[in-house]
C-alpha positions as CSV (number, residue, x, y, z in Angstrom):
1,X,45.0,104.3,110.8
2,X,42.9,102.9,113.5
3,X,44.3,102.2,117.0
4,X,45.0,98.4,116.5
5,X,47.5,99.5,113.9
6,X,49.6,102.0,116.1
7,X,53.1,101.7,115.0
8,X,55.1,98.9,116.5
9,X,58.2,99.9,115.0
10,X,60.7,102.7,115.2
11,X,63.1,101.8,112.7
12,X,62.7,98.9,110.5
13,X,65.7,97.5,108.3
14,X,64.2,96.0,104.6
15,X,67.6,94.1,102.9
16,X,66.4,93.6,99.6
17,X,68.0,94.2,96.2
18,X,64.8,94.4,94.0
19,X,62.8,97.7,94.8
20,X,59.4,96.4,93.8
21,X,59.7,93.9,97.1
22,X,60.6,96.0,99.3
23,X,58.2,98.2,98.4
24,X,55.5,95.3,98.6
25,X,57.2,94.5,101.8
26,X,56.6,98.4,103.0
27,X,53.1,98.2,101.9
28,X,52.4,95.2,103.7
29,X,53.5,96.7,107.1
30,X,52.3,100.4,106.5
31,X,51.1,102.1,110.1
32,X,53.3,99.4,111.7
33,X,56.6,101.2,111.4
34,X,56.9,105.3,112.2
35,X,57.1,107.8,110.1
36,X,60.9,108.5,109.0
37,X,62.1,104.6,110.7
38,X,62.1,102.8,107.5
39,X,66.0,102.2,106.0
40,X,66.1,100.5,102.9
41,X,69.2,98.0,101.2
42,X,70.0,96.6,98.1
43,X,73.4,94.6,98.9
44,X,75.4,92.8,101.5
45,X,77.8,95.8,101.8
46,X,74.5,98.4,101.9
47,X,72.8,96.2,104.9
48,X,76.8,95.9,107.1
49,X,76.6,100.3,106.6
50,X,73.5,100.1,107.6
51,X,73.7,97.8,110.6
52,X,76.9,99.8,112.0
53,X,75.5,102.8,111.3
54,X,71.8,102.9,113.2
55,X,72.2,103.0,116.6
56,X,68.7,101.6,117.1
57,X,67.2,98.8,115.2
58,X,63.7,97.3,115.9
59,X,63.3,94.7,113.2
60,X,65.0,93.5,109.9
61,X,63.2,92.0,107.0
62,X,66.0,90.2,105.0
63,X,66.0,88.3,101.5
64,X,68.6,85.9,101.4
65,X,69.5,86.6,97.7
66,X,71.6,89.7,98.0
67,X,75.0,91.3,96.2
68,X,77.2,90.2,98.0
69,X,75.8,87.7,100.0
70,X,76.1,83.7,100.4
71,X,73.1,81.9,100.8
72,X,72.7,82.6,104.7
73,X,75.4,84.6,105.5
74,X,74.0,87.6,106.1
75,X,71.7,86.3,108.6
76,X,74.6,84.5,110.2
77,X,76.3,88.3,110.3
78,X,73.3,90.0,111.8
79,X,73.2,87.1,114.4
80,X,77.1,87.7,115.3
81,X,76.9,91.2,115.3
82,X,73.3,92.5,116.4
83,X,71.9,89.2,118.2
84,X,69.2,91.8,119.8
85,X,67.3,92.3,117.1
86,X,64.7,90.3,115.8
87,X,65.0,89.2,112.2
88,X,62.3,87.8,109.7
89,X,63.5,85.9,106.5
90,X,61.2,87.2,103.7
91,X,62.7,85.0,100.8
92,X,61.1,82.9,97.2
93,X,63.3,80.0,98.2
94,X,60.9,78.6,101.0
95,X,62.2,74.8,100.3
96,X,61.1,73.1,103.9
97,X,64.8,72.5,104.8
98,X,65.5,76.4,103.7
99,X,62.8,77.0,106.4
100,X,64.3,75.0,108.8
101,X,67.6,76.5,108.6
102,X,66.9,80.1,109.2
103,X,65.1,78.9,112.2
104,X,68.1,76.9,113.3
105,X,70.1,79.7,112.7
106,X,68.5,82.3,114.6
107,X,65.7,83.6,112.4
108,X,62.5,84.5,114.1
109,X,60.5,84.3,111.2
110,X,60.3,83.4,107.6
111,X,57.9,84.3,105.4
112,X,57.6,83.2,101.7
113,X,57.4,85.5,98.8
114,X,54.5,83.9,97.7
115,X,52.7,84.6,100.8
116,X,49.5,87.3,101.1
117,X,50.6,90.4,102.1
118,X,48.6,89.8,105.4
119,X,51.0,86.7,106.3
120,X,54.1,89.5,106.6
121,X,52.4,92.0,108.8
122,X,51.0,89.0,111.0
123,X,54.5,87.6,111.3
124,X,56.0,91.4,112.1
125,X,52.9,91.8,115.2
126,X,54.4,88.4,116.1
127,X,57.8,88.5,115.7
128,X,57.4,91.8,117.7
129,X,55.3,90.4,120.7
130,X,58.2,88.5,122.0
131,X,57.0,85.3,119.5
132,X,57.9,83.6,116.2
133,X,56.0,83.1,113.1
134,X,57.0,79.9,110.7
135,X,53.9,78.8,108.8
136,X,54.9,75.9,107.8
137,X,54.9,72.9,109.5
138,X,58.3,72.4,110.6
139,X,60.5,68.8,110.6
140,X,62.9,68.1,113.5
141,X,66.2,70.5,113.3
142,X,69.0,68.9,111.7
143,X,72.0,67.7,114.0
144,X,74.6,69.0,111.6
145,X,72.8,72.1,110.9
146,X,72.5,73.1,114.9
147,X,76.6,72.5,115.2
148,X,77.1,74.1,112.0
149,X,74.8,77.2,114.1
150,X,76.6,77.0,117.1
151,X,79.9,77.2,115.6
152,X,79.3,80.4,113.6
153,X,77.4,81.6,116.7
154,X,80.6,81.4,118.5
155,X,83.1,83.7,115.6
156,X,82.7,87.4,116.4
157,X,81.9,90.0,113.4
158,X,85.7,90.3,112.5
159,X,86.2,86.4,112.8
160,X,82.9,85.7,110.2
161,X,84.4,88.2,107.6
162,X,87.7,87.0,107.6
163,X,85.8,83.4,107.1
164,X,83.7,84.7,104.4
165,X,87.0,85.8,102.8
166,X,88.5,82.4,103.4
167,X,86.1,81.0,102.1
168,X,87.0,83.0,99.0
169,X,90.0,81.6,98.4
170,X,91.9,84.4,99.5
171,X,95.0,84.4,101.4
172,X,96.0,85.7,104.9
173,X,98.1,88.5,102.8
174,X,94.8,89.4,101.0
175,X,92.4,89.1,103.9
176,X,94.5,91.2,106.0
177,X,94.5,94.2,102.7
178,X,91.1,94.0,102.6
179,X,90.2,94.4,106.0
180,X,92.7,96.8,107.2
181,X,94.4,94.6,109.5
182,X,98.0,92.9,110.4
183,X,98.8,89.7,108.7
184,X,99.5,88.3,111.8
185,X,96.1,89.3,113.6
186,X,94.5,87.5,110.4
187,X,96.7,84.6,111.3
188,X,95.5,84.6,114.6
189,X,91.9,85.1,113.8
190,X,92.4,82.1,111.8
191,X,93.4,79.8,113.9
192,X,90.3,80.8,116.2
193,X,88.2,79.9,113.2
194,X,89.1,76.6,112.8
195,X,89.2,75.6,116.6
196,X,85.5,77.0,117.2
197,X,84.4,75.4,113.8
198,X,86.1,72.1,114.9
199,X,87.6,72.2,111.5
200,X,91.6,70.9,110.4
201,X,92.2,73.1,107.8
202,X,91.3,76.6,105.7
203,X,89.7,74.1,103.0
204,X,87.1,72.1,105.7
205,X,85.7,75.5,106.6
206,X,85.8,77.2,104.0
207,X,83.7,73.8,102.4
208,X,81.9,74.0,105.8
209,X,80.8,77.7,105.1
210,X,79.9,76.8,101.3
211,X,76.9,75.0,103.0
212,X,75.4,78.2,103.8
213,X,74.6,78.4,99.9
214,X,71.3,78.1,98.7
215,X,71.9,76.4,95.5
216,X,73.6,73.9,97.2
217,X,70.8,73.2,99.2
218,X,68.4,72.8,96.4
219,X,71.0,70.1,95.2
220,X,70.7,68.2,98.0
């Protein structure tokens, strides 16, 4: 390892459920990252352990495609609840407006599966000098998708679950077994949802979050 590739990275977080990638994704970045800082996830509930579990986290390297996860929620959730650290979407869906969006909502990178190797590690030296790294040439944000940003920017972690659980069709009853809390703290945290998302009811935001989903992107 020469001295232009002295490790950048103490820990690096790879969220990605096939193992071949994130392999290729380790390769591509080997003598970046230190020895013993690499933590790897397959799922939605793996990468929220992870993120509450490592007190120090340099970098994350996220598919959007997980167990677990909607579309972009799970770069929503690492905005809400670790806006320090940098994040680079490393996804097959690179669709312009898919792009776009995980730049609009807070990515500081994206790099296409069908990329070179070399594309990753230049976006990670980057990403990791303080810039950003989207290699395509990028449209003007959309206005919807900046207040649909700055709404979820505004829901703490406990708020976005109990949306993401809304958004499941599940009831305050349900939300509030499944998280451990008091029916009447979901109810609260509910009502805080919809005022921050502008929304009228549980339907419009759960409908508003549903836009997070890739597939109904790629119908658009």
């Amino acid at each position: 390892m020469s001295a232009g590739d002295a490790p950048l990275l103490s820990t690096v977080l790879v969220a990605d459920d096939h193992p071949m990638f994130r392999a290729a994704m380790l390769h591509a970045i080997a003598g970046l990252v230190a020895e013993g800082g690499v933590v790897e996830v397959a799922s939605q509930s793996a990468l929220e352990a992870a993120v509450a579990a490592a007190p120090r986290i340099d970098l994350v390297l996220l598919d959007l495609t997980m167990p677990g996860a909607l579309g972009f929620s799970s770069l929503m959730r690492l905005r809400s609840e670790r806006p320090e650290v940098p994040l680079i979407v490393v996804s097959s869906n690179d669709h312009p407006r898919t792009v776009r969006r995980a730049q609009q909502f807070g990515a500081a990178g994206f790099v296409s599966k069908a990329a070179p190797a070399q594309a990753l590690r230049e976006a990670v030296r980057a990403v990791m000098a303080g810039g950003t790294w989207f290699a395509l040439d990028q449209a003007e944000g959309s206005e919807q998708d900046a207040r649909l940003a700055a709404g979820l920017a505004q829901l703490t972690p406990q708020q976005f679950r109990v949306l993401m659980l809304l958004a499941e069709g599940l009831l305050n009853k349900q939300i509030a077994a499944e998280l451990g809390l008091a029916e009447n703290t979901v109810k609260i945290h509910v009502t805080a949802i919809l005022a921050k998302l502008q929304c009228r009811s549980r339907t419009q935001a759960a409908v508003l979050l549903k836009t997070l989903d890739l597939e109904e992107l790629q119908r658009d």
